[in-house]
N, CA, C and O atoms as a Maestro MAE file, in Angstrom:
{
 s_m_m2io_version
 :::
 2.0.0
}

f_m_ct {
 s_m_title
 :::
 protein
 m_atom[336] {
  # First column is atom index #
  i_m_mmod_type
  r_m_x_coord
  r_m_y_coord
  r_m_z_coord
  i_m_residue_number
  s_m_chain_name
  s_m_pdb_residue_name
  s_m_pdb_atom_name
  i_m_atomic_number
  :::
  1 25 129.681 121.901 243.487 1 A "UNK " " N  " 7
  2 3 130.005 122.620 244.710 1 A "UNK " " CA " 6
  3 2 131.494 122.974 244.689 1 A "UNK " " C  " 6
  4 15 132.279 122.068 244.408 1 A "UNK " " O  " 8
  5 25 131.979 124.234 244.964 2 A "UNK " " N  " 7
  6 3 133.182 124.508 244.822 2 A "UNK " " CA " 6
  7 2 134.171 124.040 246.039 2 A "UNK " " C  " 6
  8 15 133.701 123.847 247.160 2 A "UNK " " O  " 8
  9 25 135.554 123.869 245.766 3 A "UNK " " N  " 7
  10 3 136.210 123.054 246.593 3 A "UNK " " CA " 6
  11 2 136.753 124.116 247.535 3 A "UNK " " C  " 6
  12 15 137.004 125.270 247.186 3 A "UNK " " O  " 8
  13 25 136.980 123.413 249.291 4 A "UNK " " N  " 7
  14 3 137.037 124.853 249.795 4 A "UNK " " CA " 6
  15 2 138.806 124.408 249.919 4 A "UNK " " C  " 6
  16 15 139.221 123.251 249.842 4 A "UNK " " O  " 8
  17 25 139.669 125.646 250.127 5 A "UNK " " N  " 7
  18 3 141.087 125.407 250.185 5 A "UNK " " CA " 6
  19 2 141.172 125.723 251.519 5 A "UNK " " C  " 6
  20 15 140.292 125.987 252.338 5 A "UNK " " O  " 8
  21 25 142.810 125.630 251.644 6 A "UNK " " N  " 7
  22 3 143.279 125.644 252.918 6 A "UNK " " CA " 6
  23 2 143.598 127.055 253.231 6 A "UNK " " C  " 6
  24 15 143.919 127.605 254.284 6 A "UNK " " O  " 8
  25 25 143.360 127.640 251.595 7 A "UNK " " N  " 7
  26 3 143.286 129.674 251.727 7 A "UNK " " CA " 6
  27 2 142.400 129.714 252.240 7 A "UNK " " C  " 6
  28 15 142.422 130.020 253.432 7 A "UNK " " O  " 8
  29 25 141.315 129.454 251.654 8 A "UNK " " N  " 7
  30 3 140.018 130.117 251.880 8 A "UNK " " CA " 6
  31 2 139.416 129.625 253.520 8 A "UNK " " C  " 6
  32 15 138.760 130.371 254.247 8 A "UNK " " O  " 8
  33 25 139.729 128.528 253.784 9 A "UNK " " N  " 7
  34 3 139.828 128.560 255.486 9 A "UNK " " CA " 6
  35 2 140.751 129.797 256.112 9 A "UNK " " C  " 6
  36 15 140.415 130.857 256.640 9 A "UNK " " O  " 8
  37 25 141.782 129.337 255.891 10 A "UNK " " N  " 7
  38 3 142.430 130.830 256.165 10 A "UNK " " CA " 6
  39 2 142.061 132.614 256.706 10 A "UNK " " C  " 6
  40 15 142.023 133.267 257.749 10 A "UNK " " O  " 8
  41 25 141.840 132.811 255.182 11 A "UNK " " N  " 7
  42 3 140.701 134.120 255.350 11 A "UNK " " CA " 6
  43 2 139.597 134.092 256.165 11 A "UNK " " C  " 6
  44 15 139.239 134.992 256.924 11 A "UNK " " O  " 8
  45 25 138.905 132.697 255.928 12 A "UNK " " N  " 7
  46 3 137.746 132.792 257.344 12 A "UNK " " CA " 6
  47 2 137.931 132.824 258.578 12 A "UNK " " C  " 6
  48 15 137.053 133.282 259.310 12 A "UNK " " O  " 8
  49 25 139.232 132.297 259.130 13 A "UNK " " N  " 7
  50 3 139.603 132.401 260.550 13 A "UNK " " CA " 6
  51 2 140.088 133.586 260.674 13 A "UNK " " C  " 6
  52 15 139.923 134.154 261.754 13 A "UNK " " O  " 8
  53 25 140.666 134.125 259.814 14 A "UNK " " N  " 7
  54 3 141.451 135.374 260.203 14 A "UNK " " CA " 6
  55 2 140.322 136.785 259.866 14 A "UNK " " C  " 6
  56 15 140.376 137.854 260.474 14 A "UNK " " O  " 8
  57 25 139.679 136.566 259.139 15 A "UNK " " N  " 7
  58 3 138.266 137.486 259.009 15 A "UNK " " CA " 6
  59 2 137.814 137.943 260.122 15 A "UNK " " C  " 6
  60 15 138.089 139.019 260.653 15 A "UNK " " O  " 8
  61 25 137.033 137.028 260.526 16 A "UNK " " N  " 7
  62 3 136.375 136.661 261.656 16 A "UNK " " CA " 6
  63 2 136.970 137.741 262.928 16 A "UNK " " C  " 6
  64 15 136.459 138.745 263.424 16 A "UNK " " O  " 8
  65 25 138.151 137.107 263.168 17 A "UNK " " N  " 7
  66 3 139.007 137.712 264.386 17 A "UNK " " CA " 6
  67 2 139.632 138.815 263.828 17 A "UNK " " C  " 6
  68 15 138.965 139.413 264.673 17 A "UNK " " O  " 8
  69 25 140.459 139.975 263.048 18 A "UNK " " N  " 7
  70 3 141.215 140.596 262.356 18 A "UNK " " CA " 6
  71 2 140.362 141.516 261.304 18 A "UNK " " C  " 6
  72 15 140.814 142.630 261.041 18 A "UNK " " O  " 8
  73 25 139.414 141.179 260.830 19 A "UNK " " N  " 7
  74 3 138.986 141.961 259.614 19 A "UNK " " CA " 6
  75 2 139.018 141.427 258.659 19 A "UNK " " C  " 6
  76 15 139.434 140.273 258.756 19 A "UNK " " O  " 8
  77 25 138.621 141.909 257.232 20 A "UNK " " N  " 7
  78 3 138.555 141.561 256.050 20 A "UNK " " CA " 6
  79 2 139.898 141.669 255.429 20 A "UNK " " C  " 6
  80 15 140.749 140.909 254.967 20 A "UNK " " O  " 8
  81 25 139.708 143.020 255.630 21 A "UNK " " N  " 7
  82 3 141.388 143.557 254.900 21 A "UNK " " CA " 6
  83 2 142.683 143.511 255.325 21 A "UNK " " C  " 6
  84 15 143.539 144.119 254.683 21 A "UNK " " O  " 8
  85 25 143.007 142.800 256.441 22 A "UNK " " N  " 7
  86 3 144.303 142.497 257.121 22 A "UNK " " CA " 6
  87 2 143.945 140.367 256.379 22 A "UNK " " C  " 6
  88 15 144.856 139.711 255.874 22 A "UNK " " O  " 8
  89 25 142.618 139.868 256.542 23 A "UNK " " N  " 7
  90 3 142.522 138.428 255.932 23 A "UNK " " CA " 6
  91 2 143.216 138.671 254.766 23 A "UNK " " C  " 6
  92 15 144.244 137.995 254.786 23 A "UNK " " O  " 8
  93 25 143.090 139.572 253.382 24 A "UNK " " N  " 7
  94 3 143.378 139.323 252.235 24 A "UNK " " CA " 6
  95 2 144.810 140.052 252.427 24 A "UNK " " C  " 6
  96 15 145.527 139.995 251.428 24 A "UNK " " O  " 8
  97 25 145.081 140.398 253.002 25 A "UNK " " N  " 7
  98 3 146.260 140.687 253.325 25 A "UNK " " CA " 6
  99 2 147.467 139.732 253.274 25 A "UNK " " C  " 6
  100 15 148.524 139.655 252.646 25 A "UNK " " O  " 8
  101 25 146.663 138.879 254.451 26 A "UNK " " N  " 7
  102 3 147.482 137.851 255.222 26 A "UNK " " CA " 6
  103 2 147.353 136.782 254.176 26 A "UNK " " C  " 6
  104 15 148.440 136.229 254.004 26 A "UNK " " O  " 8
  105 25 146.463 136.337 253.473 27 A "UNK " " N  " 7
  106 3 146.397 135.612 252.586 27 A "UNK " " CA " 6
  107 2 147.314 135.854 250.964 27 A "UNK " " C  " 6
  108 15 147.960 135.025 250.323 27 A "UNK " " O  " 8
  109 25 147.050 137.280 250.681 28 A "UNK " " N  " 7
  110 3 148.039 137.055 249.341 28 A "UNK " " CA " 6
  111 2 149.777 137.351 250.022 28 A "UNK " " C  " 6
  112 15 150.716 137.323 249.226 28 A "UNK " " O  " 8
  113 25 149.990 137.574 251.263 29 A "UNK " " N  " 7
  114 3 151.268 136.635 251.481 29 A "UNK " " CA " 6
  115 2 151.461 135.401 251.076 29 A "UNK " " C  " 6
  116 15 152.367 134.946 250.378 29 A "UNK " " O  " 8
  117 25 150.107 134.637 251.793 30 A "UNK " " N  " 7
  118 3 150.773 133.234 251.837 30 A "UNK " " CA " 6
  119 2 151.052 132.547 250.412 30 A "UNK " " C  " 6
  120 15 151.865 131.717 250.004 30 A "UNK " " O  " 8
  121 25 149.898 133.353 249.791 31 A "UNK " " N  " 7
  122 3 149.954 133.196 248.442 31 A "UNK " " CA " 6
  123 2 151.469 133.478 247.520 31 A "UNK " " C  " 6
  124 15 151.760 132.768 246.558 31 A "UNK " " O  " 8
  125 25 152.249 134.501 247.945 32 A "UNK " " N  " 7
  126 3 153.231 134.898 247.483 32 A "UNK " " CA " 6
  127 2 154.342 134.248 248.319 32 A "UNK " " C  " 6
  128 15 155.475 134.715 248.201 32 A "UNK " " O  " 8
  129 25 154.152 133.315 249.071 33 A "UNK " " N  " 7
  130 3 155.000 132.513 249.907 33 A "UNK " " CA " 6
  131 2 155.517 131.221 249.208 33 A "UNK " " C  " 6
  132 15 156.641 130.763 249.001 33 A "UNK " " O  " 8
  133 25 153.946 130.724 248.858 34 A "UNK " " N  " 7
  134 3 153.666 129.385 248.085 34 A "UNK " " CA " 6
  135 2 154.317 129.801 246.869 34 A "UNK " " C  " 6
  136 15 155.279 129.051 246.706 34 A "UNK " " O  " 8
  137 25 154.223 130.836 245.733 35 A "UNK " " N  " 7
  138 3 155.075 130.751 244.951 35 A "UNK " " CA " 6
  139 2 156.186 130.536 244.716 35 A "UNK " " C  " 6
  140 15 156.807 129.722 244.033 35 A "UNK " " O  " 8
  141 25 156.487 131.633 245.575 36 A "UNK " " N  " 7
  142 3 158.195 131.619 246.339 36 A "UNK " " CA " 6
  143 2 159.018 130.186 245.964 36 A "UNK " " C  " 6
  144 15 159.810 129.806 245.102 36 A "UNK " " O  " 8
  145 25 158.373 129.662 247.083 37 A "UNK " " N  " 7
  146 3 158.643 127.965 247.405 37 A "UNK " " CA " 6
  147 2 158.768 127.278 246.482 37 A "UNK " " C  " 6
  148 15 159.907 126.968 246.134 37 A "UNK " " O  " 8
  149 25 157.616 126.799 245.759 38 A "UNK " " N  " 7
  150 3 157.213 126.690 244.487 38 A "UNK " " CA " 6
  151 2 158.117 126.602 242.982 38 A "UNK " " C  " 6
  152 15 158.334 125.673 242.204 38 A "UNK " " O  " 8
  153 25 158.523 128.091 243.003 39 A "UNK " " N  " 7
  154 3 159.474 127.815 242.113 39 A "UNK " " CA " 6
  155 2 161.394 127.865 242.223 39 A "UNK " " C  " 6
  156 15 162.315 127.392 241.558 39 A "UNK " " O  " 8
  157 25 161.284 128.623 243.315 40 A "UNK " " N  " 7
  158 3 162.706 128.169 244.017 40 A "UNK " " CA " 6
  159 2 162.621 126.712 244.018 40 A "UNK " " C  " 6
  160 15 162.592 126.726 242.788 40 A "UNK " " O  " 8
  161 25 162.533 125.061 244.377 41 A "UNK " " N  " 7
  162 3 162.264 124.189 244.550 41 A "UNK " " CA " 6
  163 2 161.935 123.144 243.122 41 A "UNK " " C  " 6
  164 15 162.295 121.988 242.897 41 A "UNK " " O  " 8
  165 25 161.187 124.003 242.391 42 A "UNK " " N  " 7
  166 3 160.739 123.605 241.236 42 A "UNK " " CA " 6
  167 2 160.042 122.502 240.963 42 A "UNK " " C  " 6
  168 15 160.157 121.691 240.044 42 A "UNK " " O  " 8
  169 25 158.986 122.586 242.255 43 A "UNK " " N  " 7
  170 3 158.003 121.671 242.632 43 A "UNK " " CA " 6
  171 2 156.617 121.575 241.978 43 A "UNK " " C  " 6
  172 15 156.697 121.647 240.752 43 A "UNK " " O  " 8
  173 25 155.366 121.432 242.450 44 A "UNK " " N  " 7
  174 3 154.297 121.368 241.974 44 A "UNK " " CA " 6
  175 2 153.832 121.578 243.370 44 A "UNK " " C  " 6
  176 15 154.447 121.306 244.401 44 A "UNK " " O  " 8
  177 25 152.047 122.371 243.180 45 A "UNK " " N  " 7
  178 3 151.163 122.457 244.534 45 A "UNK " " CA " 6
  179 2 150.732 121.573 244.949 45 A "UNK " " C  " 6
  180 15 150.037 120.958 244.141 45 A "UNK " " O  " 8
  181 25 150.806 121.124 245.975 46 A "UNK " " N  " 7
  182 3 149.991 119.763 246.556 46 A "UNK " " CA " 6
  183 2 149.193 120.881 247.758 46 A "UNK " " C  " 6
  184 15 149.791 121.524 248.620 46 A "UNK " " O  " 8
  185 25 147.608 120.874 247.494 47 A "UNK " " N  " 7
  186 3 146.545 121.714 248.083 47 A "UNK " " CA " 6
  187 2 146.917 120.317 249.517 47 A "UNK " " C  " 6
  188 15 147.034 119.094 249.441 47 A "UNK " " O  " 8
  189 25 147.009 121.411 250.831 48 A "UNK " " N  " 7
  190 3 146.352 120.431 252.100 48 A "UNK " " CA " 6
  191 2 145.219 120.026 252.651 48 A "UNK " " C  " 6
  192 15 145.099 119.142 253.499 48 A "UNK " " O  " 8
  193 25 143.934 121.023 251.907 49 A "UNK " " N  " 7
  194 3 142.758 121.222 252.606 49 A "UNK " " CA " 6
  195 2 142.029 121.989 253.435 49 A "UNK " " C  " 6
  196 15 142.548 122.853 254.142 49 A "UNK " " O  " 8
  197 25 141.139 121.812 253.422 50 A "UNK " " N  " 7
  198 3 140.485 122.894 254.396 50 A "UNK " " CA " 6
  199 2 140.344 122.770 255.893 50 A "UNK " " C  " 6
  200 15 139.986 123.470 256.841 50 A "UNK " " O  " 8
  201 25 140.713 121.769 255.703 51 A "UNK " " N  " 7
  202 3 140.809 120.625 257.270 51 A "UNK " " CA " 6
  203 2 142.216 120.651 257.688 51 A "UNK " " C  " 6
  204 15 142.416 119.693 258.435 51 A "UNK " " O  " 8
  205 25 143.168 121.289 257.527 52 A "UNK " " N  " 7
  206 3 144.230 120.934 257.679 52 A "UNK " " CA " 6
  207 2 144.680 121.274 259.081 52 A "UNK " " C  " 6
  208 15 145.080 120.532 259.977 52 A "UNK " " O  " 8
  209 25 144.487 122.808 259.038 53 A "UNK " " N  " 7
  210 3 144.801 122.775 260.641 53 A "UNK " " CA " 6
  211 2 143.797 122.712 261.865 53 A "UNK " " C  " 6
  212 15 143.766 123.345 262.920 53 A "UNK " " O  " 8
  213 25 142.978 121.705 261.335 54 A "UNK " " N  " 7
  214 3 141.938 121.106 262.585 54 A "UNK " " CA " 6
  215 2 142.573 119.878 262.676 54 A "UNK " " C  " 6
  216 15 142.427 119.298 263.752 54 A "UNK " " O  " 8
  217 25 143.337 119.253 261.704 55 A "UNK " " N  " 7
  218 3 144.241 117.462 261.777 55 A "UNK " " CA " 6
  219 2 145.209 118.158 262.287 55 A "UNK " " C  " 6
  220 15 145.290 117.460 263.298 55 A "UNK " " O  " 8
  221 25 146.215 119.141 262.485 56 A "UNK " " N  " 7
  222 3 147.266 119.673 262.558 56 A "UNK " " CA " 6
  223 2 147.015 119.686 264.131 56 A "UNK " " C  " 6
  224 15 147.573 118.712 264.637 56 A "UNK " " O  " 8
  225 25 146.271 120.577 265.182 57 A "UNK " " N  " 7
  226 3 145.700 120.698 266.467 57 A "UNK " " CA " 6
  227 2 144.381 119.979 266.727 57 A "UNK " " C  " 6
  228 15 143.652 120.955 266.904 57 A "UNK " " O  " 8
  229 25 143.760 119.131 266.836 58 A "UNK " " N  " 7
  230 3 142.633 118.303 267.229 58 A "UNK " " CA " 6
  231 2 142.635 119.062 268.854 58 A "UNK " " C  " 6
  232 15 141.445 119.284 269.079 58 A "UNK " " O  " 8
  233 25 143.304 119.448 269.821 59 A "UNK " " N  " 7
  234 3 142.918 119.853 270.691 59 A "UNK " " CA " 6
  235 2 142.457 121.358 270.538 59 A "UNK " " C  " 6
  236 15 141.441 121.783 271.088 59 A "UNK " " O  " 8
  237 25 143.116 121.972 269.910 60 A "UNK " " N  " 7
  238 3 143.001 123.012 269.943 60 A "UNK " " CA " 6
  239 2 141.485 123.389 268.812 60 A "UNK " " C  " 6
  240 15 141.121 124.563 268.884 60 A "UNK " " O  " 8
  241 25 140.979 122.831 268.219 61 A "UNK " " N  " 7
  242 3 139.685 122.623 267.602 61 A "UNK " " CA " 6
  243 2 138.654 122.414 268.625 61 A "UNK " " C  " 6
  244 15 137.657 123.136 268.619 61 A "UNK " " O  " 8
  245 25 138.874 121.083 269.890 62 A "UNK " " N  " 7
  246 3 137.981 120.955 270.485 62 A "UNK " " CA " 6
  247 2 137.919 121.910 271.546 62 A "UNK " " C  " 6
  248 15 136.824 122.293 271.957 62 A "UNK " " O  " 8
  249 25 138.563 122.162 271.836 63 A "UNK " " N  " 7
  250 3 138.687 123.667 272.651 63 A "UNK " " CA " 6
  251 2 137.995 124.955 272.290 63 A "UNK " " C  " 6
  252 15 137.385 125.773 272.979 63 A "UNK " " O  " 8
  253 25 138.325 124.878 270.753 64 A "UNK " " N  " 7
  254 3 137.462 126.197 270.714 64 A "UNK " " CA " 6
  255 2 135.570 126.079 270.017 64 A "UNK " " C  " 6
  256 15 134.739 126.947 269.750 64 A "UNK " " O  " 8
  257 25 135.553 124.560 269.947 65 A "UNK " " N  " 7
  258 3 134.599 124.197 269.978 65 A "UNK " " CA " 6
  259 2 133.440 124.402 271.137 65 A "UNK " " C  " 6
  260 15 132.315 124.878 270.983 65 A "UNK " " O  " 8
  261 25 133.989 123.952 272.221 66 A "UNK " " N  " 7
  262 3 133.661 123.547 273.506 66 A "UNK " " CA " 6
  263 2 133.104 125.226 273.743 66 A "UNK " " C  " 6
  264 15 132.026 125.611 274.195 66 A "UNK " " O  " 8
  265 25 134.424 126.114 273.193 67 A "UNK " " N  " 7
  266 3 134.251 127.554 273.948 67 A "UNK " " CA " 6
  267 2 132.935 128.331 273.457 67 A "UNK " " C  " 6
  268 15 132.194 129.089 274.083 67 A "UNK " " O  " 8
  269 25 132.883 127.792 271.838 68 A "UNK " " N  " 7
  270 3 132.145 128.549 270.931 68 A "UNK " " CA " 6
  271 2 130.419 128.351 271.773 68 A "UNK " " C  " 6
  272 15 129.510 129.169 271.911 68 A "UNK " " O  " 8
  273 25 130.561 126.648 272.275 69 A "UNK " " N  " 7
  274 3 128.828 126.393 272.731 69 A "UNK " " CA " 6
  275 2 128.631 127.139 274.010 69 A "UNK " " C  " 6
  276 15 127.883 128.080 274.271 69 A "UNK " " O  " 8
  277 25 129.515 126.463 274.761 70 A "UNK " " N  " 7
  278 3 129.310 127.663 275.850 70 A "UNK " " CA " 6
  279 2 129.062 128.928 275.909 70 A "UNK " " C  " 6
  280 15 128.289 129.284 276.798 70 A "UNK " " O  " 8
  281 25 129.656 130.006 274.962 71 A "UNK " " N  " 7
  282 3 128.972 131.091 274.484 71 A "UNK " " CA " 6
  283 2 127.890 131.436 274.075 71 A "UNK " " C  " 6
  284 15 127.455 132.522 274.459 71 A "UNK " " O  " 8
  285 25 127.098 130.605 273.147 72 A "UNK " " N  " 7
  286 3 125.657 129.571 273.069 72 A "UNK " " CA " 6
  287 2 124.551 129.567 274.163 72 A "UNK " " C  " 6
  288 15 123.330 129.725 274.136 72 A "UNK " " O  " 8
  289 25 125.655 129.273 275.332 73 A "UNK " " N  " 7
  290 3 124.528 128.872 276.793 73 A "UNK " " CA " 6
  291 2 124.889 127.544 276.757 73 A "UNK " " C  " 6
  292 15 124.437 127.133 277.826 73 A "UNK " " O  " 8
  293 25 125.249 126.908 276.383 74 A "UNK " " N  " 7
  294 3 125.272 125.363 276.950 74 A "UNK " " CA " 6
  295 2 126.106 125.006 277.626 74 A "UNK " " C  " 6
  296 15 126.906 125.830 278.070 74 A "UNK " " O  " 8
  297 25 126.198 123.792 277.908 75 A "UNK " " N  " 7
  298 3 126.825 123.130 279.248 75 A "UNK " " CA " 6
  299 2 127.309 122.164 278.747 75 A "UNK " " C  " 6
  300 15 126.492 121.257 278.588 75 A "UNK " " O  " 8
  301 25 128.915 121.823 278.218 76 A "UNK " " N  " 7
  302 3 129.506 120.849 277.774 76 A "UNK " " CA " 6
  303 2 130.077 120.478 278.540 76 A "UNK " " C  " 6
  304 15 130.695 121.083 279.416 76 A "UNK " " O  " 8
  305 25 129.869 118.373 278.154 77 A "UNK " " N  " 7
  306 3 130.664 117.819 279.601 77 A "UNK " " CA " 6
  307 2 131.705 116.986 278.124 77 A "UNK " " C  " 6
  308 15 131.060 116.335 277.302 77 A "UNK " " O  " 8
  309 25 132.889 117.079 277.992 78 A "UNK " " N  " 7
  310 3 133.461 116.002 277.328 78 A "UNK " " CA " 6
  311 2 133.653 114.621 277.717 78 A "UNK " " C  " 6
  312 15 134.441 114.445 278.646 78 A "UNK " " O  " 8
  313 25 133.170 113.730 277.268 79 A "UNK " " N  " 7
  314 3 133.684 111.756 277.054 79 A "UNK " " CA " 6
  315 2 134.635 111.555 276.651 79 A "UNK " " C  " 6
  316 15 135.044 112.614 276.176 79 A "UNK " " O  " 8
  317 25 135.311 110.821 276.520 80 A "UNK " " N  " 7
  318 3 136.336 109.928 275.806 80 A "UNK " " CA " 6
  319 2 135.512 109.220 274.561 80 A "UNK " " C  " 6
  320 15 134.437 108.638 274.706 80 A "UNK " " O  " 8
  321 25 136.341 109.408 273.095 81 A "UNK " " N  " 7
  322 3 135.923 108.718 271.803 81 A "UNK " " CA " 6
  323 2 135.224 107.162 272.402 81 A "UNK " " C  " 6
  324 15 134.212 106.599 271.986 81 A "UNK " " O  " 8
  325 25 136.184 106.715 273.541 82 A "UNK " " N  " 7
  326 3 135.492 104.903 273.302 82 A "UNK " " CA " 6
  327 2 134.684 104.895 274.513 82 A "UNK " " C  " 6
  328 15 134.479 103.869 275.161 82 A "UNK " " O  " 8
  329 25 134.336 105.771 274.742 83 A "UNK " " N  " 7
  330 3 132.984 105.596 276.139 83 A "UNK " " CA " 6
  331 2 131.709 105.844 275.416 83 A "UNK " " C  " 6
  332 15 131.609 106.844 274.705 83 A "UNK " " O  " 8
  333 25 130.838 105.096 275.533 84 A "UNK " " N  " 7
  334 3 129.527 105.108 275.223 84 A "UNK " " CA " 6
  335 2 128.606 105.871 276.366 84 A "UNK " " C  " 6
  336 15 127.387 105.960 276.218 84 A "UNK " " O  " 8
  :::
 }
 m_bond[335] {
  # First column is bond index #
  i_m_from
  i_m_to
  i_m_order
  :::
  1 1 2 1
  2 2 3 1
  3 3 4 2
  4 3 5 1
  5 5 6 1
  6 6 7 1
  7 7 8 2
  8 7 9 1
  9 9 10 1
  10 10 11 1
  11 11 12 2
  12 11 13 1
  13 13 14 1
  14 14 15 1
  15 15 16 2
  16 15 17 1
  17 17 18 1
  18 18 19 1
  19 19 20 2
  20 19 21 1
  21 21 22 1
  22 22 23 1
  23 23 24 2
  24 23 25 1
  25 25 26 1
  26 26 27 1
  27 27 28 2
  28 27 29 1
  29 29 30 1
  30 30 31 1
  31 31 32 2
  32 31 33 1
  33 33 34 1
  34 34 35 1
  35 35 36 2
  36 35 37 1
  37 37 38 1
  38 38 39 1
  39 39 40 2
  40 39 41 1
  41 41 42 1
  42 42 43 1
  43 43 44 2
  44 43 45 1
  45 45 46 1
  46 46 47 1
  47 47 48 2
  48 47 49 1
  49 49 50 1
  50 50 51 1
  51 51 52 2
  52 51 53 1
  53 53 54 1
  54 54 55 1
  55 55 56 2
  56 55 57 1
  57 57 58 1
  58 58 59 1
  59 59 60 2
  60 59 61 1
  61 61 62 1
  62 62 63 1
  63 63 64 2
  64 63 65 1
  65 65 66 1
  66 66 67 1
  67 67 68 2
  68 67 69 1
  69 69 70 1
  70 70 71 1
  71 71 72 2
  72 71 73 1
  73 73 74 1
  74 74 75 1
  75 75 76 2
  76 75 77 1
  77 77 78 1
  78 78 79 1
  79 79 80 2
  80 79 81 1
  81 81 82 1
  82 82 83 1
  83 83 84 2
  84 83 85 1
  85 85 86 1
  86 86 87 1
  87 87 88 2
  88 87 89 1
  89 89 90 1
  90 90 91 1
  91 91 92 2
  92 91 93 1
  93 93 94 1
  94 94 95 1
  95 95 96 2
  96 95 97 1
  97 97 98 1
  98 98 99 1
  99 99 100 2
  100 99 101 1
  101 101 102 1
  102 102 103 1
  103 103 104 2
  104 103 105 1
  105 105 106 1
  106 106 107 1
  107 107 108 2
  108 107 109 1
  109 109 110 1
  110 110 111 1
  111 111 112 2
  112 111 113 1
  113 113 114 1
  114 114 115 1
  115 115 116 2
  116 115 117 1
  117 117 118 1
  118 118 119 1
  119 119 120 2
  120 119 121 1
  121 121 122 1
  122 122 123 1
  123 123 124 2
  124 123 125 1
  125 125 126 1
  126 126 127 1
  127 127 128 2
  128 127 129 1
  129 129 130 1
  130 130 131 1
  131 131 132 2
  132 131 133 1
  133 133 134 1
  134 134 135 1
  135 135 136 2
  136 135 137 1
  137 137 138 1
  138 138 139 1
  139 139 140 2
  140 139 141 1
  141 141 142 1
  142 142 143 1
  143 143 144 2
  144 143 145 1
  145 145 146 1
  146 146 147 1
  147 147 148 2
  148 147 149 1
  149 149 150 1
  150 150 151 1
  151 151 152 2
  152 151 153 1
  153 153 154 1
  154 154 155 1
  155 155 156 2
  156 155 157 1
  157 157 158 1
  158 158 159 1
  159 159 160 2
  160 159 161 1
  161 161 162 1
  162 162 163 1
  163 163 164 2
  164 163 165 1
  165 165 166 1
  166 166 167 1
  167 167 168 2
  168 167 169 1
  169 169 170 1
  170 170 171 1
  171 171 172 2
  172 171 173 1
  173 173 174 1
  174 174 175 1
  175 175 176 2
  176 175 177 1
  177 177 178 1
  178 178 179 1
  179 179 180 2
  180 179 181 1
  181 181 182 1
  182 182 183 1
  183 183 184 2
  184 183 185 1
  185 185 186 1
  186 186 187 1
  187 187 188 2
  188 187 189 1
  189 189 190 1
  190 190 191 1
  191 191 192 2
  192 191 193 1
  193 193 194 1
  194 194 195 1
  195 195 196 2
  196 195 197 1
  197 197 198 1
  198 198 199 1
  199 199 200 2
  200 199 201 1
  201 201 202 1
  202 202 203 1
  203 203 204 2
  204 203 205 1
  205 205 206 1
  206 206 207 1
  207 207 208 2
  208 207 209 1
  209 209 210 1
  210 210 211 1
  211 211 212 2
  212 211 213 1
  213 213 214 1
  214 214 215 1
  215 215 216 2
  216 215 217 1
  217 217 218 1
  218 218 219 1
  219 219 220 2
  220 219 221 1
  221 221 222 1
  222 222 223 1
  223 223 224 2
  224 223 225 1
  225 225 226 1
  226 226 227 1
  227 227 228 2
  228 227 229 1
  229 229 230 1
  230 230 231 1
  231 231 232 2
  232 231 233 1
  233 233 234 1
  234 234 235 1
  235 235 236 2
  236 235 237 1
  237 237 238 1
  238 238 239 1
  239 239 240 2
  240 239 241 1
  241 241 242 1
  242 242 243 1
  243 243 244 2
  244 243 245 1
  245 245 246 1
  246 246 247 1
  247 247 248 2
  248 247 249 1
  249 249 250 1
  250 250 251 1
  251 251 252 2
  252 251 253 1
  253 253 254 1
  254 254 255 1
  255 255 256 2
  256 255 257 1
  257 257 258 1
  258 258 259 1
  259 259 260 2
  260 259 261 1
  261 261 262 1
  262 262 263 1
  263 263 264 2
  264 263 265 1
  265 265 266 1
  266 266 267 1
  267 267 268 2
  268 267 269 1
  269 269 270 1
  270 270 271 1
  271 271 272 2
  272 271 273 1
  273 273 274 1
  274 274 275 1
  275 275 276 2
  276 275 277 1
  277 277 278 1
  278 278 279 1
  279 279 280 2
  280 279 281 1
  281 281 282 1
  282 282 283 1
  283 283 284 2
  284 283 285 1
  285 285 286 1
  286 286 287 1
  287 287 288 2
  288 287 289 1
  289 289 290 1
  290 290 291 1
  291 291 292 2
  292 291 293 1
  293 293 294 1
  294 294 295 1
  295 295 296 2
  296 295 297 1
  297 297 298 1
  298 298 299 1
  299 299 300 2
  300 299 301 1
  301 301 302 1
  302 302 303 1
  303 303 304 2
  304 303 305 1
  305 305 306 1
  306 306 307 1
  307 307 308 2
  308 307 309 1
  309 309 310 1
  310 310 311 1
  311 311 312 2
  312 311 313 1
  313 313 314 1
  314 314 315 1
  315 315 316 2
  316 315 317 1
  317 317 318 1
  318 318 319 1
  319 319 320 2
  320 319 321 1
  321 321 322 1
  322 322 323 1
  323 323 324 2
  324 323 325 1
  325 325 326 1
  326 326 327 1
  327 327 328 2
  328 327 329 1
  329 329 330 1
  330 330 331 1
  331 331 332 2
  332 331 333 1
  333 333 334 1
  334 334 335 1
  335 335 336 2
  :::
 }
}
């Protein structure tokens, strides 16, 4: 199974909302950003994930979670993690 990156999340959020061709857009920036960095620095890539900016905003995930079901038709009530 192929590994998903923190690009390829990327392009899917920005797809989605923006288009295809403004995503690959916006993406071989970042791509040409990371180089940038990269070798100015004279570092190595450390990939963040595909998860990264859902650990980065946890509210802002459940938010648009919440928004996405409701669009759905449903009726979300949020709990607290330690309430049963």
């Amino acid at each position: 199974m192929p590994t998903i990156t923190r690009l390829v999340d990327q392009y899917r959020r920005l797809a989605a909302r923006r288009g295809k061709k403004r995503a690959l857009v916006a993406v071989g920036h970042t791509i040409l950003t990371i180089a940038y960095h990269l070798l100015k620095r004279g570092t190595t890539y450390i990939e963040l994930g595909a998860d990264f900016f859902d650990r980065l905003q946890p509210e802002r995930l459940t938010r648009n979670l919440v928004r996405r079901l409701e669009k759905l038709g449903h009726k979300v009530t949020l709990v607290p993690g330690g309430a049963t």
